[in-house]
N, C-alpha and C positions, 0 to 999 in steps of 0.2 A: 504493500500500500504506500504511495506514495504521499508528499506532503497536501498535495489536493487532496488527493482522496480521502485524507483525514480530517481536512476541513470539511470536509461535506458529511463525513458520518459527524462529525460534532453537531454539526446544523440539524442534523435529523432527529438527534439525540435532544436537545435543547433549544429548540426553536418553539414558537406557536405553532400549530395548527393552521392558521392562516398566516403563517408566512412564507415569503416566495424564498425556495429553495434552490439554490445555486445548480445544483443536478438535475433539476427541474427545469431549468431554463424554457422557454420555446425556441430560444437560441437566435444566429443572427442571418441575415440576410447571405450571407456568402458564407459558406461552411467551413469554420478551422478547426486544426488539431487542438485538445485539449493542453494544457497549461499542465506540468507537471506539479507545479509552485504552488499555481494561484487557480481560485474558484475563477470561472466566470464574470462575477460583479464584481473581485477585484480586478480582472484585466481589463474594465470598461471603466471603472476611477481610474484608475491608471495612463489608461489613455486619452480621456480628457484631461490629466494634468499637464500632459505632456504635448498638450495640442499647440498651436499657434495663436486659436482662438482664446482658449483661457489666460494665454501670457497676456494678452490684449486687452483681458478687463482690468487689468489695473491700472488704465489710461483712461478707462468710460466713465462718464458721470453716472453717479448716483442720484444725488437730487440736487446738488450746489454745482454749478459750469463753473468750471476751473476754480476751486477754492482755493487760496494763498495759502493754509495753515496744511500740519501735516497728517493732521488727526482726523479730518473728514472723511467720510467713507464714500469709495470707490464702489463699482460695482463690482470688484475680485473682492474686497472685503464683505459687503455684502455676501455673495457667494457661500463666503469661508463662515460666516454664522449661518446661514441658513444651515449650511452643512454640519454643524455642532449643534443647535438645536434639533435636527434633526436627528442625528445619532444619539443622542442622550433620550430620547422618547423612543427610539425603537429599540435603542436597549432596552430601558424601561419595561416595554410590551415585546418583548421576545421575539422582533422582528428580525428581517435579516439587514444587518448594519450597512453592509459592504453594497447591497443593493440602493438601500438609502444614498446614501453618502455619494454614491456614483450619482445618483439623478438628482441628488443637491448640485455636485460643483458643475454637472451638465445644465442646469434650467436657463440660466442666459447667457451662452455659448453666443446666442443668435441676435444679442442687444446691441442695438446702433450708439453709435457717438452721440455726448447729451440726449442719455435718457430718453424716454418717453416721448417727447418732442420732436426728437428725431426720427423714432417709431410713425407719428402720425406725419410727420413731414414725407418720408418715403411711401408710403401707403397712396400718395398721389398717383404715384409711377405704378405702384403694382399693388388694383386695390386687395385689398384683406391682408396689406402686408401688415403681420403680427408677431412680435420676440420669439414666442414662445412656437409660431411656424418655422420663425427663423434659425431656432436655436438646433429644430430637429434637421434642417436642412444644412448645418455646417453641419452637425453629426453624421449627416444619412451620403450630403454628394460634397460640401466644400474642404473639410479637411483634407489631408495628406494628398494635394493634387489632383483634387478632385476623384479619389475611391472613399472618402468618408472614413469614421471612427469604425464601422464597423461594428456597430454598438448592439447589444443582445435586446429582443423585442421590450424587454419588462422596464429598461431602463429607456429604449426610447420612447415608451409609454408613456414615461412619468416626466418626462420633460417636454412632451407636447401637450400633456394632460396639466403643466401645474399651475395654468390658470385657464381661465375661459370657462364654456357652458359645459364641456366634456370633463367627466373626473376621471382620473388616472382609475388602470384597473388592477393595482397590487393596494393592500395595507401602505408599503413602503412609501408608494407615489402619492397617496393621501396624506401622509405623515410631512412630505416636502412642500405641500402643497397648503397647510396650515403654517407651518413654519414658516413658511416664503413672507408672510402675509406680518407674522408674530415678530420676524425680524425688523424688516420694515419700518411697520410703523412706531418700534418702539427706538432703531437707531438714527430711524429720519427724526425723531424727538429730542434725541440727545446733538444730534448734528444742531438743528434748530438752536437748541440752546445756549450751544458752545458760542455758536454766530451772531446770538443776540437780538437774532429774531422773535424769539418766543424766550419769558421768564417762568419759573415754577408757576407762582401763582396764576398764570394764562390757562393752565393747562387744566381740564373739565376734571371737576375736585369728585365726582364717583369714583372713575377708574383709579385715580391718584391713591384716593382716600383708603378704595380695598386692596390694591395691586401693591401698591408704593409710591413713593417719589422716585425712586431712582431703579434706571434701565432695567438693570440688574436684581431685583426685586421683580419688576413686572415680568421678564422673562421667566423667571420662578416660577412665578403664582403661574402665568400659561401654562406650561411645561407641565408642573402638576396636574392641572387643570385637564388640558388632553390625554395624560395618562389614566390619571380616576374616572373621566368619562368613557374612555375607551377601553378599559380595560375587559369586556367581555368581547372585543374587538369583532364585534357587530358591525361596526363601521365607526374609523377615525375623527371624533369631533369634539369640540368643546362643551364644555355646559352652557344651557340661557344666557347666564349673566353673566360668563366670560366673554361668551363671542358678542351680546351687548355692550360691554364696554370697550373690546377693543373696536367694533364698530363706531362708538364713540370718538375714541382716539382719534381713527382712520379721518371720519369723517371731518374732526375738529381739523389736524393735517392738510384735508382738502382746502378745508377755505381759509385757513392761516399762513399757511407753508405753501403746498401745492400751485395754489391759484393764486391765492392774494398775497404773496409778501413781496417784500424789494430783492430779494434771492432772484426769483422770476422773470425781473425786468428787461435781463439780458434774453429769454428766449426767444424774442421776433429775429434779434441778430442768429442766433444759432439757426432757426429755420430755416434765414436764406443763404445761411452756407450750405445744409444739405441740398436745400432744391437749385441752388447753385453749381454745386460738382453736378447733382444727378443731371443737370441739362448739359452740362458742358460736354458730361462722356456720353450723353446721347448722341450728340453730336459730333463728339471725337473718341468713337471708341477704339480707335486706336494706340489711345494714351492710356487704358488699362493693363494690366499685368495682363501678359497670353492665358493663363487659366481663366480669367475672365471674356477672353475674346466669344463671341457670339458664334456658332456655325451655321446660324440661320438669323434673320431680320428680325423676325417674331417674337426671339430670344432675347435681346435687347434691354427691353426695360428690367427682364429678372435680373440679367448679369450685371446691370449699372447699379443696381440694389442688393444685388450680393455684393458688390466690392462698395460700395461708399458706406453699409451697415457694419461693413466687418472694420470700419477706421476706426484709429481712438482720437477722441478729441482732438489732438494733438496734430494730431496726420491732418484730419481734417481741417482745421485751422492752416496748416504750413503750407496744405492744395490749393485753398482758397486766396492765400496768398500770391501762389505763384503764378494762379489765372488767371484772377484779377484786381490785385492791387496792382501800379506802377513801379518798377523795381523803383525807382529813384525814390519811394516811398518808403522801403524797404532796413530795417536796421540791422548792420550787419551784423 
């Protein structure tokens, strides 16, 4: 028996009932030899650490365009809590970790430069462009020059499943798909804070009052909260009054942070940078990298959307420079 093999009889041994077992896989799109090392859902974490696309979130905005200080969080940081809140609840519930954790650090693989903004900005080009479409298509065809991750059905499940109307179909993909939501709204609070945006006392005194004041506190109470409710894992979810107040939160978020603070003010400019490149390589798709070249006309607006989504702020800022400001404008 070798070192897999003995992961897998442990999982069998000490898993839930309803958790997805790595020997169980449905397995992936193109058939490979077994890992002697590693289960399945670890050679699927593994390979999105190792992608191109996950080095990249640590250049994508999270909810602040380019924040000066060092402590605001990215969307790799992001990422890496969801990815720990989620393992710590599927431990909890005798889930399987390794499957979790791979469709945490995979859910936005597929997130464009600046945020959300930039999601509804390219969705002009190609409607129903969405992250979480996006995220399974650098998995499924953008990675590795275009043959994809490669990635086992369960895990690309739960990364197209971890938002939207569709729910994922393991425990595991339910469990990211809460978390996504628990991180969130509780580090976009603390971002807020730091920035000076929002004070303690702003912030809607139910959730405070039972959760806590501080981040770290309300991820607690969550954490528990999904585990005592789930625990006859019937189905992944909160009780009432949790998921009422982190709706709260969310909600408060929306119209303090979200929509209305001066964080925001820069987004008209970041808009028309995306829709900015995206017309430019319409028109000049020859200035794309060759994996992005088009083999047909049709193709066009996907590949101008696969490559201007997959930029980190940074890039996209430096493009927009070089096409259309005047170099003489330019500081060396």
């Amino acid at each position: 028996m070798n070192a897999r093999e003995r992961t897998e009889e442990i999982e069998r041994k000490i898993l839930s009932p309803r958790a997805s077992l790595s020997s169980e896989t449905k397995g992936r799109k193109r058939k490979e030899e077994p890992c002697s090392l590693r289960t399945e859902y670890q050679r699927d974490r593994d390979r999105v650490i190792h992608s191109k696309s996950f080095r990249r979130l640590k250049h994508k905005t999270q909810v602040f365009l380019a924040p000066e200080g060092d402590h605001y969080r990215t969307r790799l940081t992001h990422t890496m809590e969801v990815a720990q809140i989620s393992r710590t609840i599927a431990r909890a519930l005798r889930l399987n970790e390794d499957l979790t954790e791979a469709i945490a650090l995979g859910h936005d693989l597929g997130h464009t430069p600046f945020g959300h903004i930039g999601e509804n900005a390219l969705a002009e080009y190609k409607p129903g462009f969405k992250h979480n479409l996006q995220s399974l298509r650098v998995a499924e065809v953008l990675e590795y020059g275009g043959r994809g991750l490669n990635l086992t059905w369960e895990v690309r499940d739960g990364i197209v499943n971890h938002t939207g109307a569709n729910k994922p179909s393991t425990c595991e993909g339910e469990v990211v798909r809460i978390c996504d939501r628990i991180a969130y709204v509780n580090h976009d609070i603390d971002d807020a804070l730091r920035a000076g945006i929002l004070t303690v006392e702003d912030l809607p005194s139910r959730p405070i009052r039972v959760m806590g004041q501080y981040q770290s506190q309300r991820i607690d109470y969550l954490a528990h909260d999904v585990v005592e409710s789930s625990v006859s894992l019937e189905e992944i979810r909160m009780s009432t009054e949790a998921r009422s107040m982190l709706e709260e939160l969310r909600g408060f978020l929306f119209e303090k942070v979200y929509i209305g603070s001066i964080a925001k003010t820069e987004e008209e400019k970041a808009v028309r940078v995306i829709r900015s490149l995206a017309e430019y390589y319409l028109k000049n798709p020859g200035d794309m990298p060759q994996e992005f070249q088009p083999k047909e006309e049709k193709e066009l607006p996907e590949k101008v959307c696969d490559y201007v989504a997959g930029m980190t702020d940074q890039y996209a800022l430096m493009k927009y420079k070089t096409y259309f400001l005047p170099r003489s404008w330019l500081v060396e």
